[in-house]
Every structure is written in C-alpha cells, then in structure tokens.
C-alpha positions in Angstrom: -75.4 -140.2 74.7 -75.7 -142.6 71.3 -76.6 -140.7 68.6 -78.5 -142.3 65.6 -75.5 -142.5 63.3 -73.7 -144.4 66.0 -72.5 -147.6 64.6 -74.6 -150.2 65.3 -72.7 -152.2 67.5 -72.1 -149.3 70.0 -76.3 -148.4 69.4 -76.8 -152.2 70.8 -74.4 -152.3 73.7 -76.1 -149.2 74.8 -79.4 -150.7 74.7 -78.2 -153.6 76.4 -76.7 -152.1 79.6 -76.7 -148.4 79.3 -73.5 -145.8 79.9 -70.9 -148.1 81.0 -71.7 -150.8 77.9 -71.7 -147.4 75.5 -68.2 -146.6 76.2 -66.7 -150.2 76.5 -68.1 -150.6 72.6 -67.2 -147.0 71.8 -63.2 -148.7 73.3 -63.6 -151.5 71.5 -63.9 -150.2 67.7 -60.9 -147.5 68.2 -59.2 -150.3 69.5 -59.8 -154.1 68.2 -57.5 -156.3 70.2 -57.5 -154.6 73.6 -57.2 -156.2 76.7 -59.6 -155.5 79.6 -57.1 -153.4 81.0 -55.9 -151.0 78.0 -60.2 -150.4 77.7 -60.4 -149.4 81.5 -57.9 -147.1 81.1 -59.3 -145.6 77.8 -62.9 -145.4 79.5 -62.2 -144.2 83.1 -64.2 -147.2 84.4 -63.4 -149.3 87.1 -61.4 -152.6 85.7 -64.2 -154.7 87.2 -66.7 -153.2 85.7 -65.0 -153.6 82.4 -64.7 -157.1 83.2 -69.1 -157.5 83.8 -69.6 -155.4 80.5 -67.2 -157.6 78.2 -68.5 -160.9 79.6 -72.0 -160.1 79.1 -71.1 -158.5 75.5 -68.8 -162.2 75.0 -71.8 -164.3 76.5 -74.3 -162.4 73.8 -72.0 -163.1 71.0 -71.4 -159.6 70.2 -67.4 -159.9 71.1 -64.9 -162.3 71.1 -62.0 -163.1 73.2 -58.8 -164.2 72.2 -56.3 -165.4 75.3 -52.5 -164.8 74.9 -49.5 -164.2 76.6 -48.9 -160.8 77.9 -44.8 -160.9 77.6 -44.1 -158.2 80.0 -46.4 -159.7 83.0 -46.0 -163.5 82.1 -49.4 -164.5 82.6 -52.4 -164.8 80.3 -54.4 -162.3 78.7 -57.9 -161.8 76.7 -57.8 -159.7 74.3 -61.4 -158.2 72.9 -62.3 -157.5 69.3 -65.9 -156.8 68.2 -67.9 -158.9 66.1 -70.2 -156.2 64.4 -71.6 -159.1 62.1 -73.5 -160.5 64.9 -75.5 -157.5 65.9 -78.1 -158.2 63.2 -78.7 -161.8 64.5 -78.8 -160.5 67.9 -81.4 -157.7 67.0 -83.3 -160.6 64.6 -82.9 -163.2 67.9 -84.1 -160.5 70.7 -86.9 -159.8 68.1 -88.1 -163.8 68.0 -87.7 -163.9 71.8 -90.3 -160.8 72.1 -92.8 -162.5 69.4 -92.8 -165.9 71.1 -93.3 -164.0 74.6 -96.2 -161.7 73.2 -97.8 -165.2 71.5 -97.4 -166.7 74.9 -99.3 -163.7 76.5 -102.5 -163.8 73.5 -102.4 -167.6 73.8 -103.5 -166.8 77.8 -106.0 -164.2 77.0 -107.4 -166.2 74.4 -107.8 -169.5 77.4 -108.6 -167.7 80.2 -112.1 -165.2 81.3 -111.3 -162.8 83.6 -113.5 -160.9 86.1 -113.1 -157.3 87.7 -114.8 -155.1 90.0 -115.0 -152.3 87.8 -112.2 -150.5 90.3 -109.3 -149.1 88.4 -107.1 -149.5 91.3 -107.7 -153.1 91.6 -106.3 -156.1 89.6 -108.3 -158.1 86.9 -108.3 -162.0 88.3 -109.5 -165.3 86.7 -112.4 -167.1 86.3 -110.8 -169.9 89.1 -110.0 -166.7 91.1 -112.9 -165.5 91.4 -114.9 -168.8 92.0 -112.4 -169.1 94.8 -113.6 -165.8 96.3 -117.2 -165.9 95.6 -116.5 -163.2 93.0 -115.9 -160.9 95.3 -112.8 -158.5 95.0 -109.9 -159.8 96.5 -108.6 -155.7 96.7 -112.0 -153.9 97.4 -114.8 -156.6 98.2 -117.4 -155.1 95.4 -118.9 -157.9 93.0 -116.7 -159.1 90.4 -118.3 -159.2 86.8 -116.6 -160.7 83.4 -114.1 -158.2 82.1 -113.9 -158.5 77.9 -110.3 -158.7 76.8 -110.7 -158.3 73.2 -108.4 -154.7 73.5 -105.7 -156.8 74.8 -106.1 -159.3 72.5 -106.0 -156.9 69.7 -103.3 -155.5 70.9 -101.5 -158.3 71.3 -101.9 -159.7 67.9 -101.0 -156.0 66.2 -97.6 -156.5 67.9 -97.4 -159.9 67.1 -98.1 -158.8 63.5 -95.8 -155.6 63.5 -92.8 -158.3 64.4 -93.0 -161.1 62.2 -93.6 -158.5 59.2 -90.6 -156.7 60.3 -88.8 -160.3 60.5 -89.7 -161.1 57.3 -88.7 -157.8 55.3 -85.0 -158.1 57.2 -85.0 -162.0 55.1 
C-alpha cells in the first residue's frame, strides 16, 4: 500500500504496474546499485518477475542500468539505480499523451452526428451507420434519431482544459 508521502518514484512505479513494481522501487532506493538478483531476494519476488518490472521501469526512463563484472560468477551483471529526476517528465509526458488522446476524441465528436434509438442498453452509431441500416438499431431494431453530443463535447474540452492548465503551472 503507497501512502501519499511515498517518494515519488515508488508513488509512479506503483501506478505503473501495481504491487510487484511498488516493492521493486521501494528495493531500489534502500539500495542504488543492486543487481536484479540482490532486489529479488530483498522483495520475495520471483527473479523473473524482477527482471519484467526493471525493464519496463529502464524502457520508461525511470532507471538506469549499469553492466559490470560480477567477480565472483565471472559473467556480466546490471546493476539498477533509480533516476528520481525523470519522474516529473514522465508524469509531464503521460500527461501530453492523455491531452492529445482526449483532443483526438473532441476532434471526432466535433466531425461526426451520431444517431441512437433512445435504448440505454444499445450503442450510439454514426451518421454512415445508420444510413447503412436504414436507421434502424443495429442492437434493438427501433428507429434511430440524431443523438446531441454537446455533454461529451463539454466534457471533453473541461479535461482538455484541466491538463494543459495543469501543464502550464508545472512550467
């Protein structure tokens, strides 16, 4: 369980994969330089898991791995150290991707009409749709009529709104 005066980095790898990511990060600040090994063994977790967690964690750019030579063994080794000054361009670059996806979504509701039955249970479809199928319900068969979108439109832009402001007061 991440509590909210959890350093940020552990807060983020929480977010990202859940329980297994938590204690990998929670590993990784008592212990900057550990190998994939040293962390399973400090977490309980199976060594492959370990293995998934720190190569998503590298492939964000939230950790970084440094390969020497374990002595005693005589083959290579990674050893993991956080990089806790990424997780605010990480936060700021999942932010951009969720603006540009939202934007994406109002740009369609703005371009398209779409028709419904009036039947909660069934979809809303497009104006092609429904020309297709003699605006009849594809779900029910009752007569489809247009459906206003300005709610999801609305909605939309509020969100759109609520990100880029928040982007800009982080700058």
């Amino acid at each position: 369980m991440v509590d909210k005066y959890e350093d940020p980095f552990v807060r983020i790898a929480s977010m990202i994969g859940g329980d297994e990511y938590l204690k990998v990060a929670r590993s990784l600040l008592k212990a900057e330089d550990a190998t994939d090994e040293e962390i399973a063994s400090s977490t309980g977790l199976r060594i492959n898991m370990v293995r998934k967690v720190l190569y998503d964690l590298f492939g964000k750019s939230l950790i970084t791995g440094i390969r020497v030579k374990d002595e005693r063994k005589g083959w290579f080794v990674y050893r993991w150290r956080t990089r806790r000054e990424e997780v605010e361009h990480f936060i700021e670059n999942q932010k951009k991707k969720i603006e540009e996806r939202l934007q994406q979504r109002l740009d369609y509701e703005n371009a398209s009409d779409f028709y419904h039955c009036g039947n909660e249970d069934c979809p809303r479809v497009t104006f092609e749709d429904a020309l297709e199928g003699m605006f009849k319900c594809p779900s029910c068969g009752n007569v489809l009529n247009l459906k206003k979108n300005d709610k999801s439109k609305k909605a939309y832009q509020k969100k759109i709104d609520e990100i880029k402001k928040d982007m800009q007061q982080v700058f």
